[in-house]
RODO-2510 file (C-alpha; in nm, 4 decimals, decimal comma):
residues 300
     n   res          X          Y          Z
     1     x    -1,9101     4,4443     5,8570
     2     x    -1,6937     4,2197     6,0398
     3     x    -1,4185     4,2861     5,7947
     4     x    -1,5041     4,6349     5,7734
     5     x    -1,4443     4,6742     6,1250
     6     x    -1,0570     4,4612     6,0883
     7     x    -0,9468     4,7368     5,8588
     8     x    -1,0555     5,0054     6,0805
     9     x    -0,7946     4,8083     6,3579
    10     x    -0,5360     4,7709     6,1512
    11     x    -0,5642     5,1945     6,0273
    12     x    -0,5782     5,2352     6,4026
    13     x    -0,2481     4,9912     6,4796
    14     x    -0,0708     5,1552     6,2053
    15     x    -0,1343     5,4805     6,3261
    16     x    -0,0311     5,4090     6,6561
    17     x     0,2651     5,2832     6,4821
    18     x     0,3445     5,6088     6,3233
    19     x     0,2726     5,7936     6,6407
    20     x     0,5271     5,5809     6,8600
    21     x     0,8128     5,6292     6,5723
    22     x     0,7222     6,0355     6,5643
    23     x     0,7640     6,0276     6,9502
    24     x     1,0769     5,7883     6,9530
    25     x     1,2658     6,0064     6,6979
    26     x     1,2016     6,2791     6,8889
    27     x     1,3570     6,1469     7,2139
    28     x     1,7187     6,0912     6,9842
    29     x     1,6575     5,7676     6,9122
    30     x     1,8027     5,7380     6,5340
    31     x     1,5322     5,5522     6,2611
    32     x     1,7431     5,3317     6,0638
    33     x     1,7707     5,1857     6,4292
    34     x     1,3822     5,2452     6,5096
    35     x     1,3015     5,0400     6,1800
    36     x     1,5539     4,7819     6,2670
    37     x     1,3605     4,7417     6,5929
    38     x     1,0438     4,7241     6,4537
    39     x     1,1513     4,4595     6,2128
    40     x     1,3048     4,2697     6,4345
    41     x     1,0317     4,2205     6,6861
    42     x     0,7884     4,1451     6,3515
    43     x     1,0492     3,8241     6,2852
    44     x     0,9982     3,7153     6,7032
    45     x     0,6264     3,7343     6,6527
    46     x     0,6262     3,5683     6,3131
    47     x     0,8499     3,2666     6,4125
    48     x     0,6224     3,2219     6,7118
    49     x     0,3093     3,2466     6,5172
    50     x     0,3945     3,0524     6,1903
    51     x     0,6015     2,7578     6,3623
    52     x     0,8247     2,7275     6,0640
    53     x     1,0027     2,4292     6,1751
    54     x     0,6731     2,2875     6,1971
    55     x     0,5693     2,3601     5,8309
    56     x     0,8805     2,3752     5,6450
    57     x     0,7207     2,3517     5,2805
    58     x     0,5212     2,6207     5,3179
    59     x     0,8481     2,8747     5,3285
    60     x     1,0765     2,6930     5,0679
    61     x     1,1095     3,0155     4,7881
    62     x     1,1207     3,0019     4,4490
    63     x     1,3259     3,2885     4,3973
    64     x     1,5483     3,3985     4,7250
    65     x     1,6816     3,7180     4,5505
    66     x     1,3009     3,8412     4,4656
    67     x     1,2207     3,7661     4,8345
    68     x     1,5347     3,9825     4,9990
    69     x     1,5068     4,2896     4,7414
    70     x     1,0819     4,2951     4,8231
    71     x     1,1969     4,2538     5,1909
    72     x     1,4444     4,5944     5,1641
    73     x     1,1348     4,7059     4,9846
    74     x     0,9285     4,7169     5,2794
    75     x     1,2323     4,8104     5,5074
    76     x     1,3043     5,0997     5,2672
    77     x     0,9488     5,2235     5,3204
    78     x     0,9189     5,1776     5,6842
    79     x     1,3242     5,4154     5,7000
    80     x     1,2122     5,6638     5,5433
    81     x     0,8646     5,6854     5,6567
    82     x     1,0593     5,7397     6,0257
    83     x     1,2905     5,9667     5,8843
    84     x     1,0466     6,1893     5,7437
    85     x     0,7883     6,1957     6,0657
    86     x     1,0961     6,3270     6,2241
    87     x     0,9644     6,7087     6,0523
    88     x     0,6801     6,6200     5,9564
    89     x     0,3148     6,6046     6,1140
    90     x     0,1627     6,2536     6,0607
    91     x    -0,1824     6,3811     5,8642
    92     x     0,0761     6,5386     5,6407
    93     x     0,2525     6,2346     5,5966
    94     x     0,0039     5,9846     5,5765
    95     x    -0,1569     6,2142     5,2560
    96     x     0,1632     6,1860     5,0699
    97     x     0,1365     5,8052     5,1562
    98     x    -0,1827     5,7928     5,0732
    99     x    -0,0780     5,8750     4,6654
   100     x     0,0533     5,4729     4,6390
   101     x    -0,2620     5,3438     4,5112
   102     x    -0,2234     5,5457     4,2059
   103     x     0,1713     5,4882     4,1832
   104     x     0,1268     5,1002     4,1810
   105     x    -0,2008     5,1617     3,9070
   106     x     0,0525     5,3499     3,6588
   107     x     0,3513     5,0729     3,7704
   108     x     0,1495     4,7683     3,7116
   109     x     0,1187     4,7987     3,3236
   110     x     0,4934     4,7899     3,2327
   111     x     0,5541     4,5410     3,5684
   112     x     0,2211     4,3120     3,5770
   113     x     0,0721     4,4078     3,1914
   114     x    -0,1860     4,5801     3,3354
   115     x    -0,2579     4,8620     3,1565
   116     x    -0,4276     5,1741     3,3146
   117     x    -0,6625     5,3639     3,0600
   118     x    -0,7273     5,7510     2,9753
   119     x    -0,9685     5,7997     3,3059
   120     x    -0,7413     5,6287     3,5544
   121     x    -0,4367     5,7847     3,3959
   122     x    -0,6406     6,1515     3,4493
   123     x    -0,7013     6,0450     3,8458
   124     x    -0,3457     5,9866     3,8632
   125     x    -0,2324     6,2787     3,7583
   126     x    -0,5051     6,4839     3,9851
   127     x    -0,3671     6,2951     4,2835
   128     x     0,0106     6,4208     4,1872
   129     x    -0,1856     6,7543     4,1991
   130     x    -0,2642     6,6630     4,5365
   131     x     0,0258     6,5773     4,6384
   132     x     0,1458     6,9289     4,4904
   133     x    -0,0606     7,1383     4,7073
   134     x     0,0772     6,9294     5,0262
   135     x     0,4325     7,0000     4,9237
   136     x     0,4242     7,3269     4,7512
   137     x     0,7405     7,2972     4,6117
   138     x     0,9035     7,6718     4,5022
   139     x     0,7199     7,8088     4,8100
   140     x     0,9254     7,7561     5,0725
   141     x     0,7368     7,4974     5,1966
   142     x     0,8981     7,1482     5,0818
   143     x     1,1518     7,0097     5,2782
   144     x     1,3885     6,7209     5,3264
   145     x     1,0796     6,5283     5,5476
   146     x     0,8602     6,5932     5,2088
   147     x     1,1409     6,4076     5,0528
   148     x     1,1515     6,1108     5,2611
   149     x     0,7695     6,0493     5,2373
   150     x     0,7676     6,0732     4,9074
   151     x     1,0259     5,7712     4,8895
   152     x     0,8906     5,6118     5,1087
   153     x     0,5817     5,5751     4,8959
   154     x     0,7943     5,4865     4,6176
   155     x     0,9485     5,2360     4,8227
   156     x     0,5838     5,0907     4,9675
   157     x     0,4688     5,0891     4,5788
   158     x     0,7226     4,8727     4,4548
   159     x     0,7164     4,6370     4,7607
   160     x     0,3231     4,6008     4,6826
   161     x     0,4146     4,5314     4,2822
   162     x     0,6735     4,2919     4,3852
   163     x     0,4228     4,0950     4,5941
   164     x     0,1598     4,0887     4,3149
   165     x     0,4025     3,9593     4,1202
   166     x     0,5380     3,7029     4,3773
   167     x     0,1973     3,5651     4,5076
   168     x     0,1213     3,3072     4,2081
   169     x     0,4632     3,1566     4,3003
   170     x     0,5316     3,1918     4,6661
   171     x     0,3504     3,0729     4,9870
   172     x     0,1454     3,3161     5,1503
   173     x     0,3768     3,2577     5,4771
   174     x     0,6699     3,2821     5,3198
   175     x     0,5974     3,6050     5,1943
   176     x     0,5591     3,7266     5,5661
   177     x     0,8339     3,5700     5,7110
   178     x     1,1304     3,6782     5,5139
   179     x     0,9773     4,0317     5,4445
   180     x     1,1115     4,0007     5,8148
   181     x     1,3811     3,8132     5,7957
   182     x     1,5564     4,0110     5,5295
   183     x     1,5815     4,3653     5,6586
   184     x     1,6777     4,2222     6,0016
   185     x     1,9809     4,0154     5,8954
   186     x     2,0689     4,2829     5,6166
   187     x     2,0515     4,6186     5,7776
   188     x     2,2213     4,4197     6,1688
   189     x     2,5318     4,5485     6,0546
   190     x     2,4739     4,9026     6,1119
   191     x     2,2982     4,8655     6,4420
   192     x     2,5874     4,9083     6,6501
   193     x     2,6636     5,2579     6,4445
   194     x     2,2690     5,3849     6,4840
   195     x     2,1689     5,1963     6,7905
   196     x     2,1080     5,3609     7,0708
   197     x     1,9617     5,2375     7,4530
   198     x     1,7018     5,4510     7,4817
   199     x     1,6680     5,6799     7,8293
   200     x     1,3727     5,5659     8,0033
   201     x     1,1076     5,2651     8,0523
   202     x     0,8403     5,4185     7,8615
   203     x     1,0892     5,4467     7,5388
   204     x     1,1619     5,0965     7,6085
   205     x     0,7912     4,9787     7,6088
   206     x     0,7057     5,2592     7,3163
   207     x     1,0035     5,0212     7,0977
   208     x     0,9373     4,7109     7,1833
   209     x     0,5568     4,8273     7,0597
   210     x     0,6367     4,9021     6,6816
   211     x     0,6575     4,5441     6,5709
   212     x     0,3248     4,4365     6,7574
   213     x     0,1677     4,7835     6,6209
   214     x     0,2943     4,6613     6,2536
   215     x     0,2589     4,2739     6,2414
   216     x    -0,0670     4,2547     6,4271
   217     x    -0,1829     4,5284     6,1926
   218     x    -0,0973     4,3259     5,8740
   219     x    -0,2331     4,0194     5,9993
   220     x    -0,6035     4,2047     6,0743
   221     x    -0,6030     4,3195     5,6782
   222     x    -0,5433     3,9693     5,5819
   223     x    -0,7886     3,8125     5,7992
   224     x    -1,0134     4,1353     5,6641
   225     x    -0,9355     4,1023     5,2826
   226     x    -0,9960     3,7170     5,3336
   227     x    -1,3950     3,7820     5,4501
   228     x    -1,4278     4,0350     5,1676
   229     x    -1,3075     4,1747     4,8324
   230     x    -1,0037     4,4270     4,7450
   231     x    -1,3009     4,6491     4,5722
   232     x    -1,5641     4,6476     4,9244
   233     x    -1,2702     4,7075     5,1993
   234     x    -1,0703     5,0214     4,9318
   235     x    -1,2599     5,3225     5,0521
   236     x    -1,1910     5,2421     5,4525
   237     x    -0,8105     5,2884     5,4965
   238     x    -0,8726     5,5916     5,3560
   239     x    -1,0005     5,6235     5,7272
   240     x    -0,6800     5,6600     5,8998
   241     x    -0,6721     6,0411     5,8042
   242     x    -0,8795     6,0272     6,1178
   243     x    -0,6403     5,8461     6,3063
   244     x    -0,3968     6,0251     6,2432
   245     x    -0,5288     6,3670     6,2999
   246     x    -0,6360     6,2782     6,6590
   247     x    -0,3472     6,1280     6,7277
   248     x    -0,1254     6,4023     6,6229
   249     x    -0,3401     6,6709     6,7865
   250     x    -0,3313     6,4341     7,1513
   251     x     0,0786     6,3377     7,0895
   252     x     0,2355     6,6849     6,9951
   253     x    -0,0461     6,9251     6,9378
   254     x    -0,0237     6,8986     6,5962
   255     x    -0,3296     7,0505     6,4170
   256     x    -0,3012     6,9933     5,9428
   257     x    -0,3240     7,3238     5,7712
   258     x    -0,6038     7,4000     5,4795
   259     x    -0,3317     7,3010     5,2376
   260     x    -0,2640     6,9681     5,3930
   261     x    -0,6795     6,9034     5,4417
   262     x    -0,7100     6,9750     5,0684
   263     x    -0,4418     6,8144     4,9221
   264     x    -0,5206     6,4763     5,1086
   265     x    -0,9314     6,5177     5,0244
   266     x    -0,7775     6,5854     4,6552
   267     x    -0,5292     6,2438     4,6844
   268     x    -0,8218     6,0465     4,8465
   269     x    -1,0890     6,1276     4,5375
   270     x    -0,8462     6,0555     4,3557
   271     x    -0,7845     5,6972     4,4859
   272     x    -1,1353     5,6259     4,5445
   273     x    -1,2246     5,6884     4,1442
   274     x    -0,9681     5,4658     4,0665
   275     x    -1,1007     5,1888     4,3241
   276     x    -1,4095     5,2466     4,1214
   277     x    -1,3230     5,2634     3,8160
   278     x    -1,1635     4,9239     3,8400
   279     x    -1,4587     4,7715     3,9899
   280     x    -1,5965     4,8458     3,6564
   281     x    -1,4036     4,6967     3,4398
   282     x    -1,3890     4,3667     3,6308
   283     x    -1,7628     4,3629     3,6047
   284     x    -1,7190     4,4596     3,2019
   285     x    -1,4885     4,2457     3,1578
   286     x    -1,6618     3,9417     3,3357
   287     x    -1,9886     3,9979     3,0862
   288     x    -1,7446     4,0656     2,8050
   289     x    -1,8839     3,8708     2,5100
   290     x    -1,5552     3,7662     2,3435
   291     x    -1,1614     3,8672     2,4212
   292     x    -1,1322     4,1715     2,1633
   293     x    -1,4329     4,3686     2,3547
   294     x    -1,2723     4,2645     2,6959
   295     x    -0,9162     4,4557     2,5637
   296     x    -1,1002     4,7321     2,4902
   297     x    -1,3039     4,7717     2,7947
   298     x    -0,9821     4,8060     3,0099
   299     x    -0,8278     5,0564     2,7512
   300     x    -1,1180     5,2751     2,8451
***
């Protein structure tokens, strides 16, 4: 329950996250600059938490490039995330988001070898569907914000591959650190052509917010996913729908169509028979009587 209850915070942070970016884009305030901010503030908490002169070995890297490219990862989904909340509401954004689960199950055979089979490959492709009736592209209803989401959940995909791929040979604190680090020494260049001081004190406050919203959020699902399994905490992120709705309606009187309702419900089965249908297998393969039955088990 305990960790449970950490997700639910974090959904809630990273709303409120969303929310202030929506609300800062709309007061002129240009995103590259937003998620520069936001970034930037994440490195001033991190050093302060992690004490790296303290604990130096824990953020040597193995691989430096790997760390900067899943660092512009992360960066690349936070810009375009902002860019596209600019048009969009934030339920309808946070359903297109909501379709990475299934991106990173069909990317983690070719990138990780493992292999999706027939019934996860079927969920994927009825969460594209979802993602379809969201968009309705030929309808007049997809636009350039539609666009942006959907890299940015291209964008958060790979970032979550890389780090899959990254844990067995980097520290757990370097991994946070110079997902910071990265983006903010990388993208400083271009602050001085997207900056902007923004008008009043509540903009102020509303910036200087993002990077608590985003690394305190982070921090509660690893202190959540620590107490419990990947397969018991799945279903509850799912939960920030909720967030999100409120929030919007409350913010800027948003209120999410039938279409966008639908498509998310249609995204969200989606990613919870895939959470399932993975619990299975680990529990197949774990009784498994010899390696050739195990292979088979996760091709079905």
């Amino acid at each position: 329950m305990a960790a449970i209850l950490l997700v639910f915070a974090a959904g809630l942070l990273f709303s409120f996250l969303d929310t202030s970016a929506k609300f800062l884009g709309a007061a002129g305030l240009a995103p590259p600059f937003i998620a520069w901010v936001r970034f930037a503030v994440h490195l001033v908490l991190a050093v302060l938490i992690l004490r790296p002169w303290r604990h130096r070995a824990a953020f040597r890297v193995a691989s430096g490039p790997l760390q900067v490219l899943r660092g512009m990862f992360l960066f690349g989904a936070t810009f375009f995330n902002f860019q596209g909340l600019k048009s969009l509401q934030l339920a309808e954004a946070v359903s297109i988001f909501f379709f990475a689960p299934m991106v990173i199950t069909a990317l983690a055979g070719p990138f990780l070898g493992e292999w999706a089979g027939w019934r996860r490959w079927a969920a994927i492709i009825v969460g594209f569907a979802g993602v379809l009736v969201i968009t309705r592209p030929g309808f007049g209803v997809f636009e350039v914000g539609h666009l942006y989401l959907i890299c940015a959940m291209l964008s958060y995909s790979s970032y979550v591959i890389m780090t899959r791929k990254m844990s067995a040979t980097e520290t757990a604190e370097s991994l946070i650190f110079y997902s910071a680090l990265a983006p903010v020494i990388l993208m400083a260049p271009a602050v001085p052509f997207y900056g902007s001081v923004p008008a009043t004190a509540v903009e102020w406050i509303v910036l200087m917010s993002l990077g608590i919203y985003g690394g305190l959020g982070h921090w509660l699902l690893i202190k959540a996913y620590r107490q419990a399994t990947t397969g018991a905490l799945a279903p509850y992120p799912y939960l920030q729908m909720v967030w999100m709705i409120v929030l919007g309606y409350l913010a800027f009187g948003d209120v999410p169509d039938g279409f966008t309702l639908g498509g998310a419900a249609i995204i969200v089965a989606s990613g919870l028979y895939i959470v399932h249908r993975e619990r299975r297998l680990r529990l197949r393969s774990a009784s498994a009587p010899n390696a050739e039955t195990e292979s088979l088990s996760k091709r079905l």
